[in-house]
C-alpha positions as CSV (number, residue, x, y, z in Angstrom):
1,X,12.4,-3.5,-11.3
2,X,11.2,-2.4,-15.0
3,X,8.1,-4.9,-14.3
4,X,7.6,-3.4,-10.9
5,X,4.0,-2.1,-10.7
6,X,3.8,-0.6,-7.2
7,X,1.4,0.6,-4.1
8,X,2.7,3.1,-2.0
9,X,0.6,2.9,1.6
10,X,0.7,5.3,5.1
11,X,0.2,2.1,6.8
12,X,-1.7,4.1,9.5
13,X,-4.3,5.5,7.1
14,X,-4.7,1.9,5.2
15,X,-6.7,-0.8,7.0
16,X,-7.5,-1.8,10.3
17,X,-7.2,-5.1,10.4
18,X,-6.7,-5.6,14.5
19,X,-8.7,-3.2,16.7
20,X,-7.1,-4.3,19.6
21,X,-3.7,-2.3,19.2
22,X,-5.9,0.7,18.8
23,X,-3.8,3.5,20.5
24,X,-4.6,6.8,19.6
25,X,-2.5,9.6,21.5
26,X,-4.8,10.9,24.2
27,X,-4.1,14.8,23.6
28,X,-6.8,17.5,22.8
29,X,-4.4,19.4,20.5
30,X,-4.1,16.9,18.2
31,X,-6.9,17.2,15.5
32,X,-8.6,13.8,14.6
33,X,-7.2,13.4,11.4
34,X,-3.7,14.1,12.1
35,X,-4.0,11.1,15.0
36,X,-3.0,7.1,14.7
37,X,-6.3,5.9,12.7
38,X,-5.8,2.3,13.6
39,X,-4.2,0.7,10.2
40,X,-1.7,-2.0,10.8
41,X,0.5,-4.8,9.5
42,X,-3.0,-7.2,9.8
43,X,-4.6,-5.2,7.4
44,X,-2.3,-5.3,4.7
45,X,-1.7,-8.5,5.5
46,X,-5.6,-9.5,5.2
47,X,-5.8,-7.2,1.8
48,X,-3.2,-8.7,0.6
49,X,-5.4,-12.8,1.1
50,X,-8.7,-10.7,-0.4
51,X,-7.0,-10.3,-3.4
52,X,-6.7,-6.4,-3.4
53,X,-4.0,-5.5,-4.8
54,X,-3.9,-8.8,-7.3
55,X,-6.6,-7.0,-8.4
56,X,-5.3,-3.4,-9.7
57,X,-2.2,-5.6,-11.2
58,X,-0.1,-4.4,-8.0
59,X,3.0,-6.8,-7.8
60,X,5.1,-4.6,-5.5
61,X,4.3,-2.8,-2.1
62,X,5.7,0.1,-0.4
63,X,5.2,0.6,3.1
64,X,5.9,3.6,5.2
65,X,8.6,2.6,8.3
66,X,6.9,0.3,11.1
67,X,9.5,0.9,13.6
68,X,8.6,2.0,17.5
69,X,7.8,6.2,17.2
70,X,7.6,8.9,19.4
71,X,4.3,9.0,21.9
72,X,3.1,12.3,22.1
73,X,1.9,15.5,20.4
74,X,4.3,16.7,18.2
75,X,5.3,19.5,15.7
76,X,2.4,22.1,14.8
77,X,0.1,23.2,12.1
78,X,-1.0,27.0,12.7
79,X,-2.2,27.8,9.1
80,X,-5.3,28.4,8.8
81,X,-6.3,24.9,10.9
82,X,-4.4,24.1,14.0
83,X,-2.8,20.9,15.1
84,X,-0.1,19.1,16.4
85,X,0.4,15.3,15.1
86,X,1.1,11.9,16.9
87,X,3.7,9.6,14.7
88,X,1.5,7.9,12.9
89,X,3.2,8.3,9.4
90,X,5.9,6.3,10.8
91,X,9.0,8.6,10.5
92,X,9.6,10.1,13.8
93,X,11.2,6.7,14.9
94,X,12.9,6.0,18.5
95,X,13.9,2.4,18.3
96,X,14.7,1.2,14.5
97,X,14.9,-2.4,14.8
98,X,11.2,-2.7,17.2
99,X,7.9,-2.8,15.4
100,X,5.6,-0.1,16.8
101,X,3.0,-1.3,18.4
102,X,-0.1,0.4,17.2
103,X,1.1,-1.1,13.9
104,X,1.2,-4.9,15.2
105,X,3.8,-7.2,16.6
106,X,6.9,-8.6,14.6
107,X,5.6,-11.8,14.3
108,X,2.3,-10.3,12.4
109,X,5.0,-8.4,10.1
110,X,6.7,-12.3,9.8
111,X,3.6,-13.0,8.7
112,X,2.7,-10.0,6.4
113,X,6.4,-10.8,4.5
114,X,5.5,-14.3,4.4
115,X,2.0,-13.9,2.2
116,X,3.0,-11.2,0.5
117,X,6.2,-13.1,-0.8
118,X,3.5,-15.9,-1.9
């Protein structure tokens, strides 16, 4: 751990590396910018192959949870800007051991465990 140089990433707010789970949540009181932006498990994954991280001397990376989240609006911001926000930090999670799927499948995260342990 003392040699532990590490990333922290909102794997949401990251990189998009599969456009096709693209699921933002279809509700017009949820600001753009506190909605699912499309970063997923793929584009770690594909940072990870570019060299990225290698890089900046990162040897350790922190993701936030991947589990299934709530759908929905949820929660609201009413100070000075209002919003609600869609799950897309991870943390509002509804089934722990299920990868949610606007992040990717678990056999991309297999694969994203698999290269980054390389």
């Amino acid at each position: 751990m003392q040699n532990a140089v590490m990333y922290f990433m909102m794997m949401d707010r990251f990189v998009d590396g599969d456009s096709s789970n693209n699921r933002p949540t279809n509700d017009p009181s949820i600001l753009p910018q506190a909605n699912n932006l499309g970063g997923d498990i793929q584009g770690v994954t594909q940072k990870i192959k570019d060299g990225y991280f290698q890089k900046m001397g990162i040897n350790t990376i922190w993701i936030s949870p991947i589990s299934r989240n709530a759908e929905g609006a949820w929660g609201l911001w009413n100070k000075g800007v209002k919003s609600t926000f869609s799950a897309y930090h991870g943390y509002w999670p509804t089934a722990l051991t299920k990868v949610d799927d606007r992040l990717g499948s678990e056999e991309a995260f297999k694969e994203l465990i698999a290269v980054a342990h390389e």
